[in-house]
C-alpha positions in Angstrom: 58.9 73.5 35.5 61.0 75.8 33.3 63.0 73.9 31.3 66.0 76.3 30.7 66.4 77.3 34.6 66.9 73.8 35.7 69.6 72.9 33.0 71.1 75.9 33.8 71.3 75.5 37.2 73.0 71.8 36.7 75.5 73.0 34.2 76.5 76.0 37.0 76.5 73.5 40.0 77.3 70.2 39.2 80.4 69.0 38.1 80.5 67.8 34.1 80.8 64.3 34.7 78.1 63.2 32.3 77.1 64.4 28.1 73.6 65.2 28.7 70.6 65.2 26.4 69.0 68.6 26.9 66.0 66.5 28.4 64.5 67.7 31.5 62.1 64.5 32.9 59.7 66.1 34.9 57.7 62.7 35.5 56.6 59.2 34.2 54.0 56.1 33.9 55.1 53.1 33.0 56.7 52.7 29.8 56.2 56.5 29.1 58.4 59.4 30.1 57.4 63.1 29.8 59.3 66.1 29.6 59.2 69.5 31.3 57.1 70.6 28.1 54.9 67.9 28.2 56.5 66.1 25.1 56.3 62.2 25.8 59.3 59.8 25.2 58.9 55.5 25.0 61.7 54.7 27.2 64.1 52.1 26.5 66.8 52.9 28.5 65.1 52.1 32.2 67.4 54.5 33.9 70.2 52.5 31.9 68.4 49.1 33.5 67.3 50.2 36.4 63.4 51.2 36.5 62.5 47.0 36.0 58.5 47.9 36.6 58.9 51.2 34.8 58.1 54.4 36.1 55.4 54.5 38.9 54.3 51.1 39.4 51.6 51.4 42.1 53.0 48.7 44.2 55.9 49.4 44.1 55.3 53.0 45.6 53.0 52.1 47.9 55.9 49.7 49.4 58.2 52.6 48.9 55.8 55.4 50.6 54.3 53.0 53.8 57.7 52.0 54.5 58.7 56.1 54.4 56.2 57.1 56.7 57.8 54.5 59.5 61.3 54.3 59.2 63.2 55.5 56.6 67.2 54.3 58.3 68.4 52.9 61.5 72.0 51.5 59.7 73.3 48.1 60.2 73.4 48.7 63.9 69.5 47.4 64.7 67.5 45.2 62.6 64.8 46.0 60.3 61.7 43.6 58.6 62.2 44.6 54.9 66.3 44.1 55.0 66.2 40.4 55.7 62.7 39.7 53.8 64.9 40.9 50.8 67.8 39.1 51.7 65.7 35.9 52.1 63.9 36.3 49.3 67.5 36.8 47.0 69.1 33.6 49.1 65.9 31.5 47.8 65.9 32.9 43.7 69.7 32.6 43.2 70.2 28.7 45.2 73.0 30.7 47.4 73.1 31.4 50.9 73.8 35.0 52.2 73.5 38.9 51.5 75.7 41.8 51.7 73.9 44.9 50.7 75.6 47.8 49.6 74.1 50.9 47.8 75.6 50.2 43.7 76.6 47.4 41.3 80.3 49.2 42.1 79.9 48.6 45.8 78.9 44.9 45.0 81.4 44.3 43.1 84.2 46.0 45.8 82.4 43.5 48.0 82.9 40.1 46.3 86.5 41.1 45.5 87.0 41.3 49.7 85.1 38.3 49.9 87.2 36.3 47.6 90.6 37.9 49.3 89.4 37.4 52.5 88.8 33.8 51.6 91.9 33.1 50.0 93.9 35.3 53.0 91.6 32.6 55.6 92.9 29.2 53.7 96.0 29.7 51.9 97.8 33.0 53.4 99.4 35.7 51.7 100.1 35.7 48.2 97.1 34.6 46.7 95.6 37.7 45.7 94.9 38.1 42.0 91.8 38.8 40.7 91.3 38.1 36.9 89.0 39.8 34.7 87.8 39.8 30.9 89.2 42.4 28.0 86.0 44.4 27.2 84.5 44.2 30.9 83.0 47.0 32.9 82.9 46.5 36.7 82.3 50.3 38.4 84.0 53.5 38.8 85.1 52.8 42.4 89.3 52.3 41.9 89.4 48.4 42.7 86.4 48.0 40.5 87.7 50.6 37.4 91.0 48.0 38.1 88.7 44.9 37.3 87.2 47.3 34.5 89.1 45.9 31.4 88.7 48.7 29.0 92.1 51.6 29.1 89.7 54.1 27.8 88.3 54.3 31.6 91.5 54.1 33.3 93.8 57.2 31.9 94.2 59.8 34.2 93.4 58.1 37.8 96.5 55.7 38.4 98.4 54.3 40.2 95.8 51.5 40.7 95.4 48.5 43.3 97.4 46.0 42.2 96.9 42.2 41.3 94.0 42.6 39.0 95.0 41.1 35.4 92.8 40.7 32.1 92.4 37.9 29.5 90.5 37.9 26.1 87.2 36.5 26.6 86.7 33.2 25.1 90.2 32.8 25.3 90.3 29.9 28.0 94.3 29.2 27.3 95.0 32.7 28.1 92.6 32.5 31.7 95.0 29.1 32.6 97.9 31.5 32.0 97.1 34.0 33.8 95.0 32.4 37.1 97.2 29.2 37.0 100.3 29.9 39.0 98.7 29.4 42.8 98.3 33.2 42.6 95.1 33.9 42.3 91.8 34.0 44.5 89.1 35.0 42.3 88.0 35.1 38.5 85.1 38.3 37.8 83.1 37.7 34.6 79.7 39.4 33.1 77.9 37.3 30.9 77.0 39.8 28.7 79.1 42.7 28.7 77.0 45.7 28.7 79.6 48.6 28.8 82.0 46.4 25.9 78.9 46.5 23.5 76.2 43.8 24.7 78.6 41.1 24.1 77.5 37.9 25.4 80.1 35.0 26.5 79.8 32.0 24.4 78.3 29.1 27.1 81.2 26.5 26.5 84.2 29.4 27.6 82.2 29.7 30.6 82.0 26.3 31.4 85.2 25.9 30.9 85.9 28.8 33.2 83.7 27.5 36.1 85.5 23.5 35.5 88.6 25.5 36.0 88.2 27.5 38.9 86.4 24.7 41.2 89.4 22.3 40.1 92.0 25.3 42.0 89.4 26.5 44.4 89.5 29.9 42.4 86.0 32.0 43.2 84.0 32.4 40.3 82.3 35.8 40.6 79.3 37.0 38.2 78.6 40.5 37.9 75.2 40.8 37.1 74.3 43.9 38.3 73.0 44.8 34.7 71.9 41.0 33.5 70.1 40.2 37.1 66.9 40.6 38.3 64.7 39.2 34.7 66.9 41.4 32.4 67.6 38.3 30.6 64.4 36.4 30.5 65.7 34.3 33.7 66.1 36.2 37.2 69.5 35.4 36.6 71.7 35.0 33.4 73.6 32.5 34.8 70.6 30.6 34.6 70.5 30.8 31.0 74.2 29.3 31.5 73.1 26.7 33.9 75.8 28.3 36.0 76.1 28.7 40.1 78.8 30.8 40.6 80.9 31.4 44.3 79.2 34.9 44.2 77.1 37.2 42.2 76.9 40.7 42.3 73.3 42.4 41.7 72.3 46.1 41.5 70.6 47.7 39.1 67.0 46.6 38.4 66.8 44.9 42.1 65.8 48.7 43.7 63.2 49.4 40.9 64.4 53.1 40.4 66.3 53.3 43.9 69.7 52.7 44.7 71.0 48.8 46.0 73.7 46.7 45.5 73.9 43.0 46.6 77.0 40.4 47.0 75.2 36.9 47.1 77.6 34.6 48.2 77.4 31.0 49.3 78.4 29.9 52.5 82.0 28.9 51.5 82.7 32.2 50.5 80.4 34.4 53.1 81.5 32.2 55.7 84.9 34.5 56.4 82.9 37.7 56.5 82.8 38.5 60.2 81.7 41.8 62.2 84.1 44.5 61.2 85.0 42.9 57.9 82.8 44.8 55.9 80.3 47.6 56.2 77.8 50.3 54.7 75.8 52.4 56.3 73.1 52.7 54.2 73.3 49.3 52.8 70.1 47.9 53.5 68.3 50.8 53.8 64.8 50.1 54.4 62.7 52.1 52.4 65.0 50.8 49.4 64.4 47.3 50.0 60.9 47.6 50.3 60.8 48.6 47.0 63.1 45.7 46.2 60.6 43.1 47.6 58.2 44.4 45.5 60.2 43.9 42.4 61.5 40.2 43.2 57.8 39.4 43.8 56.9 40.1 39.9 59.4 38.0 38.9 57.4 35.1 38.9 56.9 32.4 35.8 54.6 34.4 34.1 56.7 37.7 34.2 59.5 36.6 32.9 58.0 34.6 30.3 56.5 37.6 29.2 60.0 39.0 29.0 61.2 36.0 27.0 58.4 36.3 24.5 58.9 39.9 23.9 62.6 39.8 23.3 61.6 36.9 20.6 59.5 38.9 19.0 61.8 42.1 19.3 64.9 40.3 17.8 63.8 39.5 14.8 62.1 43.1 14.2 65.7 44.9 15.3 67.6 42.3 12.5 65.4 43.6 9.9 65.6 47.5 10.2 68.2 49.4 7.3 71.5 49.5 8.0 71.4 46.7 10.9 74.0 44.3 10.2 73.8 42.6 13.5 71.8 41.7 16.9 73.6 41.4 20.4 72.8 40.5 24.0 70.7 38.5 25.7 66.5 39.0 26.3 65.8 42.3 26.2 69.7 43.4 27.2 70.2 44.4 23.0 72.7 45.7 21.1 72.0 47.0 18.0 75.4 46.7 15.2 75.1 49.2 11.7 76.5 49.4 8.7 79.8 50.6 9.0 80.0 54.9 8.8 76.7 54.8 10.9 77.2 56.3 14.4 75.1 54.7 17.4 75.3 58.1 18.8 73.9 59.9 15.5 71.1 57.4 15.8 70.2 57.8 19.8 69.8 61.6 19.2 67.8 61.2 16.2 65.4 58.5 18.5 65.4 61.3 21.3 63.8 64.1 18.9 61.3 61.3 17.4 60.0 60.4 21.0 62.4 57.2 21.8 64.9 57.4 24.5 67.5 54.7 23.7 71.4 53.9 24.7 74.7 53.3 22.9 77.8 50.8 24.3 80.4 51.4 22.1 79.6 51.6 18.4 76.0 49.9 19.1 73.1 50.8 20.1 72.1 49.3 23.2 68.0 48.7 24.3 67.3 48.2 27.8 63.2 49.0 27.8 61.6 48.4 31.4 60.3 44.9 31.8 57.0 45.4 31.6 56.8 46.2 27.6 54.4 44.8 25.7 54.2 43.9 22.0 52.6 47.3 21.2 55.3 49.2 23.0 58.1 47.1 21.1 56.5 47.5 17.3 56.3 51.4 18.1 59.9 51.6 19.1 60.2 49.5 16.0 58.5 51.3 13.9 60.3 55.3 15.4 64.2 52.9 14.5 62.9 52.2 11.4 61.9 56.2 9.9 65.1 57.2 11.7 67.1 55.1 10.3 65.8 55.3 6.6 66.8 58.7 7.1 70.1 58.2 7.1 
């Protein structure tokens, strides 16, 4: 593969939506990624939380390939094996009781907003529309969903945007009874950790305090977990971490194992409204997609995620103690990394890239998001490339 024609080829044909690395992956094995010049990388990105086996896994291939060679579509019109084994498998993890599946953590999310108006339109009528969000939240680049999104530096240039969407401060639990306590409002959309705002988590009491608040009105709680889901946080879910069940939660992600799926897991209150014609994707549920995604649910069993609960223990401690760290963020092995101030995250992820580490930023952190397979050995190494790059600053 030559390296130079295929970058060349993207920057003439593709529109320049994204700031590269001039990185051409040519193929991958499990934690490792190598270039089209045979240089090797320790990934710790995932796809940005996608690849949850890593690259390759056997099983997870084979699932992917068998189901291939039979049927790769038939859409939502006909029924398929691998769609509802999913969806079955999801409905028995999460305690809730039905699927949507769409093709992106934006789609999910689009989804359980119509879910929780179509709700609110079925028992109360008009008028109760509003959908409050968090200050620092990322929800998708769909426009309802870069509405929800409460960061401005996503939203200039692409008004006017769907209306009744509103943002408090997180933690702030005053400002959410403002805001969601008129008889307005159908639905309140949270991430526990917010990956886009930095790797933020929500302090457990504000989200109490949220759920007490929005069973008391009948408000629908929504999680968006479509970076925290599927054993990102040590649990298959971070609500369980927060001994939460929300109205609905959003997955994507991790769930496809390096394809793309989105889920809306509802429970029956809210699902219930959802009727033929309410809502719809062709490829949602695409076979060959949630084949793969069987696969990956089936890891996460007690000893998987305790494995991912041990190595974020041991990884924390390691992160705190590097130069210029001031600060640890996240939850498991979704990290954010905080520096001394006048250190750039993105000075630091380009310095990882030339030393054989492929790493994130959120913000002004460095943000860790390794496949969920690693091992101690693959954590000290990435330890040990953070530290040399950052005594070199």
């Amino acid at each position: 593969m030559n390296r130079e024609k295929v970058m060349d080829r993207d920057d003439a044909c593709l529109m320049h939506t994204y700031a590269r690395s001039p990185v051409v992956i040519e193929r991958g094995e499990g934690m490792v990624a190598r270039d089209a010049s045979g240089k090797t990388y320790l990934d710790f990105t995932s796809g940005i939380g996608v690849n949850s086996l890593g690259f390759a896994d056997p099983e997870w291939v084979r699932a992917v390939a068998g189901q291939a060679a039979m049927v790769q579509h038939t859409s939502n019109l006909y029924y398929t094996a691998p769609c509802g084994r999913l969806a079955r498998r999801l409905c028995q993890r999460t305690g809730l009781d039905r699927v949507f599946f769409a093709n992106s953590g934006a789609e999910a999310n689009e989804g359980a907003i119509k879910c929780a108006r179509k709700y609110s339109a079925d028992h109360y009528g008009e008028g109760r529309s509003r959908v409050v969000s968090l200050a620092n939240s990322f929800h998708g680049r769909t426009l309802a969903t870069l509405t929800a999104t409460g960061q401005d530096a996503f939203h200039h240039d692409f008004g006017p945007f769907p209306e009744d969407f509103v943002y408090v401060p997180a933690g702030d639990p005053d400002a959410l009874a403002a805001a969601a306590g008129d008889g307005r409002t159908c639905a309140v959309l949270m991430e526990l950790v917010q990956g886009e705002g930095g790797v933020v988590a929500l302090d457990p009491d504000y989200v109490h305090q949220v759920a007490e608040f929005c069973a008391a009105r009948d408000i629908l709680l929504i999680v968006d977990e479509v970076q925290t889901g599927v054993g990102r946080t040590g649990t298959f879910l971070a609500c369980e971490n927060y001994h939460l069940r929300p109205d609905i939660v959003t997955l994507a992600k991790g769930l496809g194992g390096g394809l793309p799926i989105g889920a809306v897991v509802a429970g029956e209150k809210a699902a219930a409204g959802m009727g033929p014609g309410s809502h719809g994707s062709t490829f949602g549920g695409n076979p060959v997609v949630c084949a793969g995604a069987c696969v990956v649910v089936d890891r996460m069993d007690e000893e998987f995620l305790r494995n991912v609960q041990d190595q974020a223990a041991a990884l924390w401690p390691a992160l705190r103690a590097l130069p210029h760290v001031v600060g640890v963020t996240g939850l498991g092995l979704m990290i954010g990394i905080q520096f001394e101030p006048g250190l750039r995250a993105a000075d630091v992820r380009a310095a990882c890239e030339r030393r054989g580490l492929l790493v994130l930023t959120a913000k002004d952190r460095l943000r860790l998001l390794p496949p969920l397979i690693l091992t101690r050995a693959d954590a000290e190494k990435a330890v040990s490339i953070l530290r040399k790059v950052l005594q070199g600053f």
